[in-house]
N, C-alpha and C positions, 0 to 999 in steps of 0.2 A: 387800386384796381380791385373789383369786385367781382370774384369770381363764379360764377352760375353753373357748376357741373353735380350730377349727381357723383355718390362717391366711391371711385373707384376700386377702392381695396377698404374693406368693412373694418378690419382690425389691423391699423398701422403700427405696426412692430416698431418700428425708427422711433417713433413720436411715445417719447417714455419721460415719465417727470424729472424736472430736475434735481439737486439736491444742493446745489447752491451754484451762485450766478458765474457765472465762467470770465469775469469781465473783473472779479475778485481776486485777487492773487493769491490774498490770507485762508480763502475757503478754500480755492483752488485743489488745495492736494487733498481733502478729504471731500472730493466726489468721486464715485462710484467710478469703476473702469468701463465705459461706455464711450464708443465709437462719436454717437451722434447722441445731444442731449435735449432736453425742451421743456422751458419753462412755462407752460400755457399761458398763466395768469401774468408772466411778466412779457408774456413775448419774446423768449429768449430760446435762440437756437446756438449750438455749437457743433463742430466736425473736428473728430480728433482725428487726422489719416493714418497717424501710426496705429490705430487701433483696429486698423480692416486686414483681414486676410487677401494677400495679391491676386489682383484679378482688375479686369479692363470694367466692367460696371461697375459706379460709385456704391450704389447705391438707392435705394427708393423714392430716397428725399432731393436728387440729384439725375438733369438730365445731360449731357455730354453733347457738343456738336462740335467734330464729327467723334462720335462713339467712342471709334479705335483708339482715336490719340491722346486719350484722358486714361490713366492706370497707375491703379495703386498699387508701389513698387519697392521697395526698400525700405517701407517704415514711412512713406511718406507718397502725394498725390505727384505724379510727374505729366507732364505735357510733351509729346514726342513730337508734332503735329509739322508742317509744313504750311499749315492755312494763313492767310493775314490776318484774318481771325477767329478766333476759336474761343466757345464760350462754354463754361461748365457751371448750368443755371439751377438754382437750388429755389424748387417744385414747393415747398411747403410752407415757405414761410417769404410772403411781397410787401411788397410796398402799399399800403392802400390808400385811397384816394384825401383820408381826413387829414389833418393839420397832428404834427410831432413830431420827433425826432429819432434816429435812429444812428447806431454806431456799427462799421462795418471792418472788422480787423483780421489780418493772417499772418502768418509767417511764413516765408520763400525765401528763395536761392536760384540762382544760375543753375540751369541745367545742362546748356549746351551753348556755347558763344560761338556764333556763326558771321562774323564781321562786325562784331559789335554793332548789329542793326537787331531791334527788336522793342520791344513795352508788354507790360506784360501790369497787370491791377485789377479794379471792379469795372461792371457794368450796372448802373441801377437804373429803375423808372422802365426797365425794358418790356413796351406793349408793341404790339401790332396794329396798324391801324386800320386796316378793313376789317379786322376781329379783336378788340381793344379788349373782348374779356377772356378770352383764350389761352391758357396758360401753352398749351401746346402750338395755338399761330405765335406765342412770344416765343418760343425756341426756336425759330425757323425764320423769323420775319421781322420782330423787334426789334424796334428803334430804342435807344436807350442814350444816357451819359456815360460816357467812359472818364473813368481816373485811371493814373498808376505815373510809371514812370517808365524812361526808355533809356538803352543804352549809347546815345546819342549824350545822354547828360540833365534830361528834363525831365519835370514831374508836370504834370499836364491833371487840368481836371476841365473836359471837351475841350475845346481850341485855345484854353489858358493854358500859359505853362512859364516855366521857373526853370534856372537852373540848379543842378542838385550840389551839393559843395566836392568841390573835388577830390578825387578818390576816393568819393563813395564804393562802398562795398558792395558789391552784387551778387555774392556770393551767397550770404546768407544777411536778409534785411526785414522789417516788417514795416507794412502798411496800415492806417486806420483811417478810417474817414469819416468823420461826423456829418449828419446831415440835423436840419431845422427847419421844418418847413409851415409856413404858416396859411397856406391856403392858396397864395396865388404863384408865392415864390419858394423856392429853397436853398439855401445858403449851405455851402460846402466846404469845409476843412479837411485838408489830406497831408497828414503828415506820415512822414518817410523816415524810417529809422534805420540805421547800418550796425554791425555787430560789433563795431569800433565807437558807437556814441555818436555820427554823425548825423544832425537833422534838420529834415528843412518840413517846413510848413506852405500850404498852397491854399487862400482862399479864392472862392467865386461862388454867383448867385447865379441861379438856370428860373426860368418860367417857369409854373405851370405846377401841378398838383408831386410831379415826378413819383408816378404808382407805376407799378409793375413788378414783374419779377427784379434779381439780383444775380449775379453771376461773377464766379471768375471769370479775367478774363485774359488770353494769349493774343496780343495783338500788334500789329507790325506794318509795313508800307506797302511790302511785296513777301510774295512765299518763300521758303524757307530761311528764316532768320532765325534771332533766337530763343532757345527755351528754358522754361523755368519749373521749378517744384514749386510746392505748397508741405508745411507739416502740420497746419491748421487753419479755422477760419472760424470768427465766431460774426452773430447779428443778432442786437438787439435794441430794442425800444420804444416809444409809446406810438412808430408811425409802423411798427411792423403787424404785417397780422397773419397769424395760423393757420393755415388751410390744409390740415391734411388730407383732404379729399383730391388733391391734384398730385398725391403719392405715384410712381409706376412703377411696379414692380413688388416681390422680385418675381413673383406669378405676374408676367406681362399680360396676356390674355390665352384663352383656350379658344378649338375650334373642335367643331365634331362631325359626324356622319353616323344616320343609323341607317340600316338596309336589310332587311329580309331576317333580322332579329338579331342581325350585329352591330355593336355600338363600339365605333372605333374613337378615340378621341385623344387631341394634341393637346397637351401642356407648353405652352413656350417661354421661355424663361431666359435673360441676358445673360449675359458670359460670367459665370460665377467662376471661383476661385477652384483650385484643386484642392485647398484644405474649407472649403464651405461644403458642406454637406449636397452629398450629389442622388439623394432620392426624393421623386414628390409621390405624394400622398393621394390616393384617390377614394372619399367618400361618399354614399348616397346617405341622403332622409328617407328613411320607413320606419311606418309604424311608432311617428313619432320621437326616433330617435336617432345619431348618426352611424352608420355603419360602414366599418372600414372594407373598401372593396378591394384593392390592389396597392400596393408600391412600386415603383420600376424606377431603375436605375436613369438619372439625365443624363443624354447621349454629349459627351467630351465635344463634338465638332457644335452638330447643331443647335445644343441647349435646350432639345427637346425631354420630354416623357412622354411615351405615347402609352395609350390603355388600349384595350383589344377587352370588348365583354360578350362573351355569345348569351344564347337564348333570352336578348332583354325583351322586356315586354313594355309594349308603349301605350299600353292603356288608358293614360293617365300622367300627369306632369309631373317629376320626377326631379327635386332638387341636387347636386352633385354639388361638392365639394371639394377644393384642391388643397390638400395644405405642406407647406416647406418650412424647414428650419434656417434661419439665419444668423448668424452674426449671436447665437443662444436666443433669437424670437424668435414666435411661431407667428406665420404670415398663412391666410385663406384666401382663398378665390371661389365667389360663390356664383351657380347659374343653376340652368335647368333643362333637363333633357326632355323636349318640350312629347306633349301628347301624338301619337300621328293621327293626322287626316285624314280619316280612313272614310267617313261617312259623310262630308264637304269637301266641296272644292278645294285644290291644293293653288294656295297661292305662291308663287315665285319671284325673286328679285333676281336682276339680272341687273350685273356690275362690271365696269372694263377700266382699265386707262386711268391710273392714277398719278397724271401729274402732279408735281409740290406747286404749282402756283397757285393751286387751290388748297393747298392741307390749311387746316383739317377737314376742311368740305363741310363744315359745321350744318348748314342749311341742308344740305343735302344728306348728313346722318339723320339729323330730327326729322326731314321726310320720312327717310326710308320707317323710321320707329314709326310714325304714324300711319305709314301704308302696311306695317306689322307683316310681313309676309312670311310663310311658315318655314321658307328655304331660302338660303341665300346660295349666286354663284358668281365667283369674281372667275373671270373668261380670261385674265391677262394681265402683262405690265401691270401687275402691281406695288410696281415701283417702277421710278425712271434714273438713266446715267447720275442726272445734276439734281436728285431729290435729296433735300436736305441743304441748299447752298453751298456743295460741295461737290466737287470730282469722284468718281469711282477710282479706285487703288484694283489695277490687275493683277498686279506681282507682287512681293511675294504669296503663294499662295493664301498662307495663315491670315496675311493681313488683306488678301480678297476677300477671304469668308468674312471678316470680321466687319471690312468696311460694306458687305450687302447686308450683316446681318443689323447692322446700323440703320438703315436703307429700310428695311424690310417691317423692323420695328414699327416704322411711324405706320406701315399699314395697322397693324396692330394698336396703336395708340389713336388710331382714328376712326376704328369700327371694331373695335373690342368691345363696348356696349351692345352692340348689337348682335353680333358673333355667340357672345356667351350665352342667349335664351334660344337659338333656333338653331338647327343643323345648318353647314354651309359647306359648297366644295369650289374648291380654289386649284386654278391651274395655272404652270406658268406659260410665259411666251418670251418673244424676243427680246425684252428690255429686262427681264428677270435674270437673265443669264447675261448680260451686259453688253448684248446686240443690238444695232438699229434693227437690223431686220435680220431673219435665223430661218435659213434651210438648212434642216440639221443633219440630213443627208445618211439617215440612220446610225447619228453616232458619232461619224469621222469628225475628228479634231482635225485644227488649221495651227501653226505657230504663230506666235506672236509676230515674228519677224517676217511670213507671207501673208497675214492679216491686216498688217500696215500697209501693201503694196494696194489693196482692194478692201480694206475696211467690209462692211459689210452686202458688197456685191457679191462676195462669193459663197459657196457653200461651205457647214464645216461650223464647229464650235471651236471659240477660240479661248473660252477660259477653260481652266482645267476639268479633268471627268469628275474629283473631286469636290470644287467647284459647283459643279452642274448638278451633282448627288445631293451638295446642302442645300440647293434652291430646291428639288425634289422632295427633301423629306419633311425641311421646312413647311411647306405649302400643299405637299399631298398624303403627307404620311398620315391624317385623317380619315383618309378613303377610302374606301375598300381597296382588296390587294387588286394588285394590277392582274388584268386579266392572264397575260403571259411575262409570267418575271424574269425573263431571259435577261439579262444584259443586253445591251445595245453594243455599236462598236465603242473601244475605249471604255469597256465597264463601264458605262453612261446608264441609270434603271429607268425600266419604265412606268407609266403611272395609268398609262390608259385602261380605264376599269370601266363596268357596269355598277347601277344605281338604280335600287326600289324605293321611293319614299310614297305615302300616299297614294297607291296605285298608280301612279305614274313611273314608266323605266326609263331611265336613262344612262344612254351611253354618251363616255365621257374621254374622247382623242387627244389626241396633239396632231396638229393639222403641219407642224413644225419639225418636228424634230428627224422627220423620216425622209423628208421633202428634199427634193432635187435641187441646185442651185442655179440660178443665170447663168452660170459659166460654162453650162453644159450646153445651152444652145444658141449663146449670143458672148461672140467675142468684145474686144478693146477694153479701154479702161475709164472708169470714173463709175457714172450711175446707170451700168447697162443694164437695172430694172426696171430702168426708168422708160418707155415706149414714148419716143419724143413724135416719132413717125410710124407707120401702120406696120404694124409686123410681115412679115412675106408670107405668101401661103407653106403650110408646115414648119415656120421659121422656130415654133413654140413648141412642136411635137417629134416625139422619138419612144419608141419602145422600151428604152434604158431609163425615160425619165418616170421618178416617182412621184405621189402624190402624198396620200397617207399612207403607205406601203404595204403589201403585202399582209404583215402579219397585223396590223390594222382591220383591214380590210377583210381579212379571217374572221378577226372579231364581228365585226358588225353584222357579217352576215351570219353569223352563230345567237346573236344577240338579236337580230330581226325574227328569230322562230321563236324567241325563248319569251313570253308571257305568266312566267310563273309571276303571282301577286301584281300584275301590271290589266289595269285597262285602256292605258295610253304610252307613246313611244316620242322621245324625246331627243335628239344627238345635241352634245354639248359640244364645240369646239372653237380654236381661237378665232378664228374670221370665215366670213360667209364665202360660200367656193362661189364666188361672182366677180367681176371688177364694177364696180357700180359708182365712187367716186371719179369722178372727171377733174377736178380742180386739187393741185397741191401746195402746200408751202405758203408760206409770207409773202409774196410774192402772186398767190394765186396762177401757179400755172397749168395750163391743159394738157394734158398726159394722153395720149391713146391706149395706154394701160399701165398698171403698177404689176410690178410681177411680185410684188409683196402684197400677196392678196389669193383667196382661192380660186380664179379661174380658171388656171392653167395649173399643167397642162390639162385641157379640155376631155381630151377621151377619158384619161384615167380620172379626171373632176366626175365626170359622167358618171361614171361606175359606182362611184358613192353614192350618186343622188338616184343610180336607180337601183342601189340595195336597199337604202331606207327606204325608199318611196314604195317596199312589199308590203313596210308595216304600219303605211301613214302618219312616217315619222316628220315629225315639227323639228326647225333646227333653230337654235339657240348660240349667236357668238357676239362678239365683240370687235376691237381691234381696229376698225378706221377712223374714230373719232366722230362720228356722227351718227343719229341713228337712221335706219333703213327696214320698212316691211315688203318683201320680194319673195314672187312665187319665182321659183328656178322653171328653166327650161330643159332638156335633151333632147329631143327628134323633133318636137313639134312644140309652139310657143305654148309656156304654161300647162308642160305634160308631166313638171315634177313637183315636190312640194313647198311649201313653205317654208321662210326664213325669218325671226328679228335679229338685225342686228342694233343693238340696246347703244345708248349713251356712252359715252365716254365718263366718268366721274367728273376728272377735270380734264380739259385735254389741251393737249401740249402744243402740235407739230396740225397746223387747222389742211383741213378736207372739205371740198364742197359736190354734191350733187346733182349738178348743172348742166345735163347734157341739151337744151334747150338753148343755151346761150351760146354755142357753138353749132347746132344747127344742124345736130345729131336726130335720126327721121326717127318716128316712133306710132304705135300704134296700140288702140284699144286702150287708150286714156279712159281711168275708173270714173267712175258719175257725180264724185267730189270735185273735178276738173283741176284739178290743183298743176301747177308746172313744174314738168321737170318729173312726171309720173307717167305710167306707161307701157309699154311692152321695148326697148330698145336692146341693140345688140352691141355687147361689148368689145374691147380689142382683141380679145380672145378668144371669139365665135360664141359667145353663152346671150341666149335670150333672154334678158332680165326684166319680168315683170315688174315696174316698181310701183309698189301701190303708194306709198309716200317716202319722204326723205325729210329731215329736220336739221337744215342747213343753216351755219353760223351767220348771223352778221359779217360785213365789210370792215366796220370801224370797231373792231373790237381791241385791234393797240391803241385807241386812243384811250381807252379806260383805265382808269390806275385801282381801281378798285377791284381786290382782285377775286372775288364771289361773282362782283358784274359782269369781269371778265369770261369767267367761265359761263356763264350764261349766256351770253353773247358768244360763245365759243362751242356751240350744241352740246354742253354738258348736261350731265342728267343719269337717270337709271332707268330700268325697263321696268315693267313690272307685266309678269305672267299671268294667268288665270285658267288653270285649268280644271275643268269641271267633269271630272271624271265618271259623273251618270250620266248628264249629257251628252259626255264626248264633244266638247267645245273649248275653244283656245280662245281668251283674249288681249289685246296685246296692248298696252300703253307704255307709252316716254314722257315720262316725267321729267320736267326741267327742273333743273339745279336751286332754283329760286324759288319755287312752285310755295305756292299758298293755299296747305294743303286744308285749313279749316276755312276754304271758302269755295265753293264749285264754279271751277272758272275753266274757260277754253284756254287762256294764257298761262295755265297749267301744265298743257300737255302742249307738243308739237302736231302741227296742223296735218292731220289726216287721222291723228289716233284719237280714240281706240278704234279699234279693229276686232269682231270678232268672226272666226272662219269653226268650219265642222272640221271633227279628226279626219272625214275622209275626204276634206279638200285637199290632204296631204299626199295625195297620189290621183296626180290631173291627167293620168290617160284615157286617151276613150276607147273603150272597150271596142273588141269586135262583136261580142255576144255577150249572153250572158245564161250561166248553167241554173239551174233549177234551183226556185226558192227553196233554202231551206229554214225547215221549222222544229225544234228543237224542243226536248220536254224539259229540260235544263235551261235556266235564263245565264246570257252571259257568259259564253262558252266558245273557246278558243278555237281557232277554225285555218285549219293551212290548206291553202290549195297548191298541189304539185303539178306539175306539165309531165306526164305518165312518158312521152318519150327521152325525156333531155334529163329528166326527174330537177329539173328548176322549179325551187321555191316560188311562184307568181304571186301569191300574196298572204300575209300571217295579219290574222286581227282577233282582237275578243269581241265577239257579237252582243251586241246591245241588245238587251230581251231577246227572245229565244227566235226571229223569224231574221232572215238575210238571203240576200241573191247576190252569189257572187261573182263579180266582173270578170272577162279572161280577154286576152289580146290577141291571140292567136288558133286557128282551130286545131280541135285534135281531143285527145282525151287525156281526162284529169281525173286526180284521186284527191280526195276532200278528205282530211282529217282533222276529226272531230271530239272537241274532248283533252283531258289530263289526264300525265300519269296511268293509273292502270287502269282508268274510263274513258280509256282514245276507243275511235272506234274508225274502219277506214271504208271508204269506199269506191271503190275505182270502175275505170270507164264510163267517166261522166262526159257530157258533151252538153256540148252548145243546145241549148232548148230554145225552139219557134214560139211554144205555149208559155206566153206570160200567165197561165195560170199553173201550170205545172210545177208540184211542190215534193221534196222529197221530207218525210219525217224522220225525224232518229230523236 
């Protein structure tokens, strides 16, 4: 298998010369005390396990599936796992596609005998076949040959098998397998050795070039059987080949944020050892040289380091540096703290919904690098339950964290290229914290044991606060601090912050975590989110029910006045407060509404959309798996502002936007004519403008190909454009497959692009309108107050120095104009008859 990645980690620590062949007995005791060894020119790799300090990651040169259950522990690698099977594949050194041989040996023992049912050997040849070069779709998806032997009595190399001679020892035995392969075929030998001299040999011949990675492997009929150690494992020979560029770790990837001239930025790093060295290293390039900027200690739970830098200055592209000691090597991570866009348009990517039936989304990474966008933001699920062809572990706590932080990884091994040259901000949602769906009802935890009765109809988290804090720091401790760091209920913290990048502000919620549950206004049991029949009038509203809460809602509207360094206004949050999906599930069925979605409740939905809409805020989310551009409504059709919601990356659980094929009325269909767009009302009473939708295929389980799939399944990314002298938004959905070196309409979904002004983002119509004003200052921040009620009506930075600003009501206004100590105010303004009447300041 030939692998096509650039290279991950520049200076591979693991991959150190050898000093003689590990396959020698007579050299054997005079090499070097080295963990992991490698003979470049011979192709020669070795793992010593007694030689790691304990800890649940192997290693660089080794990936674990599932994570948890691979740890080095007594001097030796053990497997705790309950999976049927479980593979611990070693990243550096494959199989490659030419004609040679290769020899594959270790040493094991019984770990745990659970009914004498279990196997336990190699996996070689192991590719993926919709991504055959992919060393990361092979961990996840590869097909491969298994050898080894099982306690049933057999030594098995694929569906060949032998019996082992009796009273084999299983306690402690070693395996070797010679392979030969000459181009079309390869011939296999696996002999079995016990620590009593018992041996048996197995040959067989397999098809085909057998390239791919290599792996231990824990494998069995059904879950929990038996397990086994390892105290070594060597491979080598003339069919193996080197690659350390498909290293990860132990610098996994970074992510950052810079804002108003603070640069906050994550290290993340897999579960190191308590005697591996627990500080990483953060350097810049200046002036030609490197300079050591901080150290900080990596946090014990989440195996982060996070940096915190004030006064940076972003003038200019700025290389950073990360560097960790391991195992006595030094390991870097190199990127760069990219220039900000202060004097061009800021481009944006907009990211959701990352099911594994797509990892690694390969087509979909090299988009995004090609659409280069200057910010990245992942809105959600950026992870799911069953990602990684495994179960999520609830209990006990340590091995929850361990088994999302597994989970959470492959986000990171699948846009950690990208991540590391641009800022990004990443928030979680429902499947992050191990929900179908999460109203988090600010705080309140559910037990285990009332969680079962109602799975995720109810409200309330149900993994621990602890728990909920690692997915938080994981995924937002790059952020700016959260606007109010209060705890939540249950110590639960919060993330919801404000963002300058590029003049453009953005505010950044959780639509989730505050949010009222089903249970408050609709009894029985099963899927009462599910609106199979029209809700009753009020059936959806109540005074008690929350939306984004209160102390949300504080923010925003603190955050709609506040213009410092911004000339555009941005809300980021998990899903668009609309129901706009009509069609659910496998099955495709018609829903009169999802109450996992933001339309409800309605009043208090309202109230968001008419805080932003003072400061012609654009909304940005994710979360239904399809994408959607929709002007929201409140009093009148098309009086609030604009919404994308972006692609799903790969998506899981299919949505469709079909309110036409049920016979749903609509009005003021856009001049594109497209169906299924429109002005329509949802089950929730919200008028949703929908200017287009980018609805899956029907036959998309017929695909086995699984990139097809997801194309066929409206995956994709958004990409933003905002042009901050203009004041103009553009909006494109990119498909998953897109063919980005060729300008094609089958690029994007049908309706985009789309480009709207910042102040189509507050579609009321005025009753009047108060006197131009004209300004000697260009560009200057302009609040209008309603002088009786003293309500904020509308905050903007004026575009060149001349504006008339809109009011909805009569009466008189104070216009403040101006920053800082050059505000300047003026009151008893009124509604002007003379469209030429100009007031100067």
């Amino acid at each position: 298998m030939t692998i096509k990645r650039r290279k991950f980690i520049q200076n591979l620590g693991l991959a150190m010369p050898m000093l003689a062949s590990p396959f020698n007995p007579i050299l054997a005791k005079d090499q070097a005390e080295k963990a992991f060894e490698v003979d470049t020119a011979a192709q020669q790799f070795r793992a010593d396990f007694k030689k790691i300090n304990d800890r649940v990651w192997i290693g660089s040169s080794f990936w674990a599936v599932p994570m948890e259950d691979w740890e080095i522990k007594s001097d030796r690698l053990e497997f705790s796992g309950v999976e049927k099977q479980s593979r611990l594949h070693i990243l550096t050194h494959v199989l490659g596609e030419r004609k040679g041989d290769f020899v594959l040996s270790g040493d094991l023992g019984l770990l745990e005998n659970n009914g004498n049912k279990g196997a336990v050997g190699f996996a070689v040849g192991i590719k993926d076949n919709t991504d055959p070069e992919s060393v990361k779709a092979a961990c996840y998806f590869g097909k491969g040959v298994s050898v080894g032997v099982n306690l049933n009595g057999e030594i098995y190399i694929d569906d060949k098998k032998a019996e082992l001679p009796n009273g084999f020892g299983f306690q402690k035995f070693s395996l070797k397998l010679e392979g030969r392969n000459n181009g079309s075929q390869t011939e296999l030998i696996l002999l079995a050795n016990d620590a009593n001299g018992k041996t048996v040999t197995l040959k067989h011949e397999v098809t085909g070039a057998l390239d791919g990675l290599v792996a231990l492997e824990n494998k069995g009929d059904q879950k929990g059987e038996s397990t086994f150690w390892w105290s070594d494992m060597q491979l080598a020979g003339t069919k193996v080949e080197y690659k350390p560029e498909n290293s990860f770790g132990p610098i996994l990837w970074a992510m950052y944020t810079l804002s108003r001239g603070r640069l906050k930025l994550t290290a993340q790093l897999p579960p190191v050892g308590i005697k591996d060295s627990q500080k990483v290293e953060l350097e810049f390039f200046k002036n030609g040289k490197w300079v050591k900027e901080a150290k900080v200690e990596i946090d014990p739970v989440t195996f982060t380091s996070i940096f915190t830098i004030d006064n940076w200055k972003a003038s200019q592209d700025t290389k950073y540096r990360l560097r960790y000691t391991l195992d006595k090597e030094r390991y870097t991570y190199e990127g760069i703290i990219r220039e900000e866009p202060l004097d061009r348009p800021l481009t944006f990517g907009g990211l959701t919904c990352q099911h594994a039936m797509g990892f690694p989304y390969r087509p979909l990474v090299e988009n995004l690098g090609k659409s280069n966008p200057d910010i990245l933001y992942f809105s959600g699920d950026q992870l799911y339950e069953g990602n990684g062809g495994y179960p999520i572990k609830r209990q006990p706590e340590d091995k929850a964290i361990l088994n999302y932080l597994g989970k959470w990884y492959m986000f990171g091994w699948a846009f950690g290229e990208v991540l590391r040259n641009r800022p990004s901000i990443c928030t979680p949602d429902d499947h992050d914290v191990y929900q179908g769906n999460l109203w988090g009802e600010g705080g309140e935890g559910i037990s285990f044991e009332e969680w079962e009765k109602v799975r995720d109809a109810h409200g309330g988290l149900v993994q621990t606060p602890k728990f909920v804090n690692v997915v938080n720091k994981t995924q937002c401790g790059h952020m700016p601090e959260a606007y109010d760091q209060a705890p939540m209920k249950s110590n639960i913290s919060t993330w919801y912050t404000h963002l300058v990048y590029g003049k453009v502000s953005f505010a950044i919620v959780s639509d989730r975590l505050f949010k009222s549950g089903p249970e408050m206004v609709r009894a029985g049991k099963g899927r009462i989110d599910h609106l199979t029949a029209p809700a009753k009038p009020g059936e959806l509203e109540s005074d008690d029910l929350v939306f984004v809460g209160q102390r949300q809602l504080d923010f925003l509207n603190d955050w709609v006045a506040d213009w410092k360094g911004a000339n555009m206004k941005v809300l980021l949050s998990q899903t668009l407060f609309s129901n706009v999906g009509t069609h659910h599930g496998p099955e495709k069925q018609f829903l009169f509404g999802d109450l996992d979605s933001g339309g409800w409740p309605k009043s208090k939905r309202d109230k968001v959309i008419q805080s932003i809409r003072r400061a012609c805020a654009f909304h940005i989310n994710g979360d239904q798996h399809l994408p959607f551009m929709v002007q929201y409504s409140v009093n009148e059709p098309r009086d609030g502002g604009w919404t994308f919601c972006t692609p799903a990356i790969s998506t899981g659980y299919p949505r469709w936007g079909q309110p036409d094929s049920v016979n749903v009325p609509y009005t003021d269909r856009p001049a594109h004519g497209l169906p299924n767009t429109g002005c329509y009302r949802d089950g929730f009473g919200n008028n949703n403008y929908i200017y287009a939708v980018g609805n899956p295929t029907d036959d998309f389980d017929k695909e086995t190909d699984r990139y097809k799939r997801a194309q066929k399944k409206s995956s994709g990314y958004g990409i933003v454009t905002f042009d901050t002298s203009e004041r103009t938004i553009k909006m494109e959905a990119i498909r998953f497959l897109a063919n980005l070196e060729n300008e094609s309409e089958e690029n994007t979904y049908p309706g985009w692009p789309l480009t709207i002004q910042q102040t189509d983002n507050d579609g009321r119509r005025p009753i009047g309108y108060l006197p131009k004003l004209k300004t000697e200052s260009t560009d200057q921040v302009l609040k209008v107050v309603k002088e009786d009620t003293k309500e904020l009506v509308h905050a903007t930075r004026i575009k060149g120095n001349t504006y008339t600003p809109s009011v909805y009501e009569l009466g008189k206004y104070t216009l403040i104009i101006g920053e800082g100590d050059a505000k300047k105010e003026l009151t008893g303004i009124e509604i002007s008859i003379d469209p030429k009447e100009e007031i100067s300041i």
